[in-house]
C-alpha angles and dihedrals in degrees: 000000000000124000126261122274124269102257131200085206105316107345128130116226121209136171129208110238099204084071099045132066093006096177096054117067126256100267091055103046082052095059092043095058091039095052086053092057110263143115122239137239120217130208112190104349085193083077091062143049094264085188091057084043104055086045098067087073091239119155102236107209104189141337139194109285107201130037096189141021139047112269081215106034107095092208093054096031092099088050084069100054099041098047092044086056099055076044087063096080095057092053108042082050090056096032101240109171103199118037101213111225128175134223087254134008125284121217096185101341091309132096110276094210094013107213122184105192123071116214140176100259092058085047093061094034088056092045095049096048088049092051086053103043081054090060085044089053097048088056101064103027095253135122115233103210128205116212128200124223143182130251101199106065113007110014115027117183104033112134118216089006096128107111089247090060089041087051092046100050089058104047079057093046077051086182122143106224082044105093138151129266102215121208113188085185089060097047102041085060097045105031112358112198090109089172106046082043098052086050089057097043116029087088085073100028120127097178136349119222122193137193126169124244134270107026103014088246124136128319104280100033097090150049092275122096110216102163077078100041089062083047084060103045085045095055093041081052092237107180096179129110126267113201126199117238108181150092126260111252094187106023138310102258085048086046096063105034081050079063096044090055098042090057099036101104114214106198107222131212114238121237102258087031090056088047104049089054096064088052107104 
């Protein structure tokens, strides 16, 4: 049994083990993230052995959803639904509790049909699948989880992609085993604003992912400031999980131990506080 998380009070921390330890394989980055207290983030859990997996005692936290299909092209919608739902027995084997799915479908991070212009077809296309995939999901007792992602540096071509249409889209889809897979990576490069951002969609937030920028590598080797963000999360009294998705620019073990500083949260004395207290 591994031990539990790291917590900045009350969240859960997680790392993505396709970005960690890549010279070791996937059982044992598992086990090594595991054995340093976190849980673990999946991509396409057709590429493992789900059944070696399950048995390292991990907490998986989420996986990819979908392996084919766009959630808001009318003609591929029905690619989602059916391929999450041939996803269902993997999770349900390792005990994810959100399968992670995307506006369009990604061959190799990229659109598969890149497409620059949203419309309102997409719009309602998106809304109805994720309105399925929820009923998918209650049945089973799983979270599909939309995540946001950005078109300038990493996924050009994905029409309503940006976190606020993201947001949007599940708020219409208004399920609840329909939530939203924040990345704070994605957003910082295509809208900024994180905070103002976390107050308006926590509400509707299954996970929160983070990377720094430039480069998605660990938590303080970028421009973001996450020991605020988790400030911030920690004043809001967010309980959920944030997972790490980035590579490790120095080194796995500093990588993760970069993210589990930057969401430890020291509570601090105030000033007059501080100085009442040395009065006898």
């Amino acid at each position: 049994m591994s031990p539990p998380p790291p917590s900045a009070d009350g969240m859960r921390l997680a790392v993505c083990a396709e970005m960690v330890f890549l010279d070791l394989p996937m059982e044992e980055r598992v086990r090594r993230i595991a054995n340093a207290g976190f849980d673990v983030e999946l991509w396409d859990s057709r590429r493992h052995d789900v059944a070696r997996l399950a048995a390292t005692g991990a907490v998986f936290s989420s996986m990819t959803g979908y392996s084919t299909g766009s959630l808001i092209d009318p003609e591929t919608a029905p690619d989602v639904l059916r391929t999450a739902a041939e996803l269902i027995p993997s999770a349900l084997e390792l005990g994810v509790s959100r399968m992670v799915i995307h506006p369009a479908e990604l061959i190799d991070g990229k659109a598969a049909k890149p497409g620059y212009r949203a419309t309102g077809l997409m719009w309602l296309t998106g809304v109805r699948t994720l309105a399925k995939l929820g009923d998918l999901g209650a049945e089973h007792g799983v979270v599909f989880a939309l995540e946001n992602l950005n078109t300038i540096v990493d996924h050009p071509g994905i029409p309503l992609a940006r976190a606020k249409d993201t947001l949007a889209m599940v708020e219409a889809a208004a399920h609840p085993n329909v939530k939203m897979m924040l990345d704070l990576y994605h957003a910082q490069i295509g809208e900024g604003n994180l905070i103002d951002l976390l107050g308006r969609a926590l509400p509707h937030v299954g996970e929160i992912q983070v990377a720094d920028v430039p480069g998605r590598c660990e938590p303080g080797t970028g421009e973001i400031n996450y020991p605020n963000i988790a400030q911030a999360l920690t004043a809001a009294g967010y309980r959920g999980t944030v997972g790490m998705e980035a590579w490790a620019a120095s080194g796995s073990e500093l990588a993760l131990d970069r993210f589990r500083e930057a969401f430890t949260v020291r509570r601090t004395v105030s000033g007059a506080a501080a100085a009442s207290s040395t009065v006898q």
